[in-house]
N, C-alpha and C positions, 0 to 999 in steps of 0.2 A: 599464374592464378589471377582473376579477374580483382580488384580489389573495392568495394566500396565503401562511401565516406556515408555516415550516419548521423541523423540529427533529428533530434528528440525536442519535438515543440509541446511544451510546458505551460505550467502555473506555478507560483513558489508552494503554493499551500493543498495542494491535488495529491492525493493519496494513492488514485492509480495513477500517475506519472510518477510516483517515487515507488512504484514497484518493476516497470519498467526501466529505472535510475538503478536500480537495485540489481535484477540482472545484467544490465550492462557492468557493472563495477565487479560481479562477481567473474565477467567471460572474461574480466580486462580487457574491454575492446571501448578504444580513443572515439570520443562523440562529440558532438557539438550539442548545447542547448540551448532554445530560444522560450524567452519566457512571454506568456500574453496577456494583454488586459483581458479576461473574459468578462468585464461588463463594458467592454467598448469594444467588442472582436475586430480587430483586420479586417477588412475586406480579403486578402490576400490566404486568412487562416482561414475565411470560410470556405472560401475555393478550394481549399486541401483540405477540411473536415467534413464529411456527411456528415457529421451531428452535431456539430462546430462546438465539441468539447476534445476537452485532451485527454490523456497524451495522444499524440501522431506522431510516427516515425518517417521519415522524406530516409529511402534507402539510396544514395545516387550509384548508377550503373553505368559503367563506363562506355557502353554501347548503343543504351537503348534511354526513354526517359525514365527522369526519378519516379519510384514507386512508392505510394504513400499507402501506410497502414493505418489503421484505428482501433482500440479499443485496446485495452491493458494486458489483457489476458492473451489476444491474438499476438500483438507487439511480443509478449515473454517468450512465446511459444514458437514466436519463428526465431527469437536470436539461439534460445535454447536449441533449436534444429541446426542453426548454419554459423553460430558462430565457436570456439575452441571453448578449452574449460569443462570440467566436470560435467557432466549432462546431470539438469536439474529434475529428472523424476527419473525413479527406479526402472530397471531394464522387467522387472517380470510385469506383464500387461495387464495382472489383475492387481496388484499394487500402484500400478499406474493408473487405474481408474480409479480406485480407489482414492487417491489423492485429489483425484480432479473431482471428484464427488462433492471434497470437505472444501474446493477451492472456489465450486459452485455454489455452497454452502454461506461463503464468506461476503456475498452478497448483502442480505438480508439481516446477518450478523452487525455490518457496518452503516446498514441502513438504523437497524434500532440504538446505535453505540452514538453517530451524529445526532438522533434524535433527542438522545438523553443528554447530550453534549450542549445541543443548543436550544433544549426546555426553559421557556419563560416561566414558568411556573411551578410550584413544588408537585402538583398532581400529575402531568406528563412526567415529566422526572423522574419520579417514582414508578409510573408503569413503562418507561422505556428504559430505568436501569433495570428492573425486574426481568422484561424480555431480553435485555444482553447479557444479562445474569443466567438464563434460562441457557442462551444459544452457550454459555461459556460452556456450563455444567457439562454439555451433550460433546464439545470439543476434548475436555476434558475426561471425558470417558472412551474416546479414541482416540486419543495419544498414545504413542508407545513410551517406552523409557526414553529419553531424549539425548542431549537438551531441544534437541530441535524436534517438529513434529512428530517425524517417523522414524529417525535414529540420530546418531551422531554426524551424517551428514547432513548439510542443511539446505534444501531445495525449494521446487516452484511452491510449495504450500505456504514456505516460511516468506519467502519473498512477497507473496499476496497478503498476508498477516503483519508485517512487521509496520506499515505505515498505523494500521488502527490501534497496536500498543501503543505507539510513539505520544499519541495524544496524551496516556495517560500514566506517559511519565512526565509530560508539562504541566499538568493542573491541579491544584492540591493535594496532597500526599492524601489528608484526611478525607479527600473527597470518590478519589481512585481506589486506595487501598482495600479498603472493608468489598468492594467490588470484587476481586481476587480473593477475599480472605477464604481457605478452605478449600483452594483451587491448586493443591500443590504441584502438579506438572504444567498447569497454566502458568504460573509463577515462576517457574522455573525456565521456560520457554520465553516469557517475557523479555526475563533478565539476559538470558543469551541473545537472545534477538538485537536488546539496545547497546550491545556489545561487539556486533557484526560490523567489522569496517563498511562494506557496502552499504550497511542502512543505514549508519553512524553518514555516510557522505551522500547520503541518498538526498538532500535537502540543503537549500543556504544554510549557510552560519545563524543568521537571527531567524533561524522558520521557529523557535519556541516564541520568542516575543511575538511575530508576527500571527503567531497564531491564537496566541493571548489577547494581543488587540483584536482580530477576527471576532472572538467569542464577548468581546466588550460590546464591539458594533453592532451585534448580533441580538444584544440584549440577553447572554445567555444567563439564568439562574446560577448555574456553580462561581462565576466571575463577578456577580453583581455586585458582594462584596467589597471586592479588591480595590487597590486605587487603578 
């Protein structure tokens, strides 16, 4: 069997590169990671990114050249295709879409959760925690019993989800909380999630400070307090 060597070019703070992190950690398959300034991109990383964002996976083939991939979602879906390990979405193909439905979903969800993360102001604030308030509500009513999204096992939906809780287990309790409050399978999914070996190593050691400073530099509203 042909074998290839895999490397996953990064940012420490990139949520789809920690979901990418995150199936690899779950197939146990050995990778390499290169992390990049993305406000002073490589020359080298734009040659290998069409969009010259991360993550990209460089697959090397031992016959033919390295194959580079883009984009978070394509990156999951081929290691789930070809590499060992539980296959991460369900074998029935209406369950399967189904999932990629809610994964397509999570787009837009993480668009309004960054928003509200990094509001200057208490009026954004308010209407983009209200809109990921809103997107929680609608996840939360297609949840099954868990802990994970769609059952006890935990797949590509969970793997796409687990970076945007992670935020909101680093920044104040009193400021996250009341966000979830009433949200009981959201809560619950949560808490399994930041419990996940894989999402637990999906990230450096200092990614919560580092992302604390992030939201400092940023000027964001929930941080302006803090030292």
């Amino acid at each position: 069997m042909t074998m290839t060597a895999l490397t996953l070019i990064s940012h420490p703070l990139c949520p789809f590169v920690q979901r990418a992190a995150i199936v690899l950690l779950e197939k146990c398959v050995a990778f390499d990671r290169i992390d990049v300034d993305l406000s002073a991109k490589p020359d080298w990383f734009l040659a290998l990114s069409p969009t010259g964002k991360v993550p990209v996976l460089k697959v090397r083939q031992a016959d033919a050249e390295d194959a580079i991939l883009f984009e978070s979602i394509v990156i999951c879906e081929y290691l789930n295709e070809t590499q060992g390990g539980a296959p991460m979405y369900p074998h029935d193909a209406l369950l399967r879409a189904r999932q990629r439905a809610w994964i397509e979903f999570a787009g837009q969800t993480f668009a309004d959760a960054w928003q509200f993360l990094h509001a200057r102001d208490s009026a954004t604030a308010a209407a983009k925690r209200a809109a990921f308030r809103e997107r929680l509500g609608k996840l939360e009513s297609a949840m099954n019993i868990g802990p994970f999204f769609d059952s006890a096992a935990f797949g590509m939906v969970d793997a796409v989800y687990a970076p945007l809780f992670r935020y909101f287990d680093i920044i104040d309790a009193a400021v996250a909380q009341p966000i979830f409050d009433g949200l009981p399978r959201i809560s619950a999914w949560r808490t399994a999630l930041a419990k996940r070996p894989s999402v637990q190593n999906a990230v450096v050691e200092d990614y919560a400070s580092r992302f604390l400073k992030h939201l400092h530099q940023q000027g964001a509203l929930i941080v302006a307090a803090r030292p």
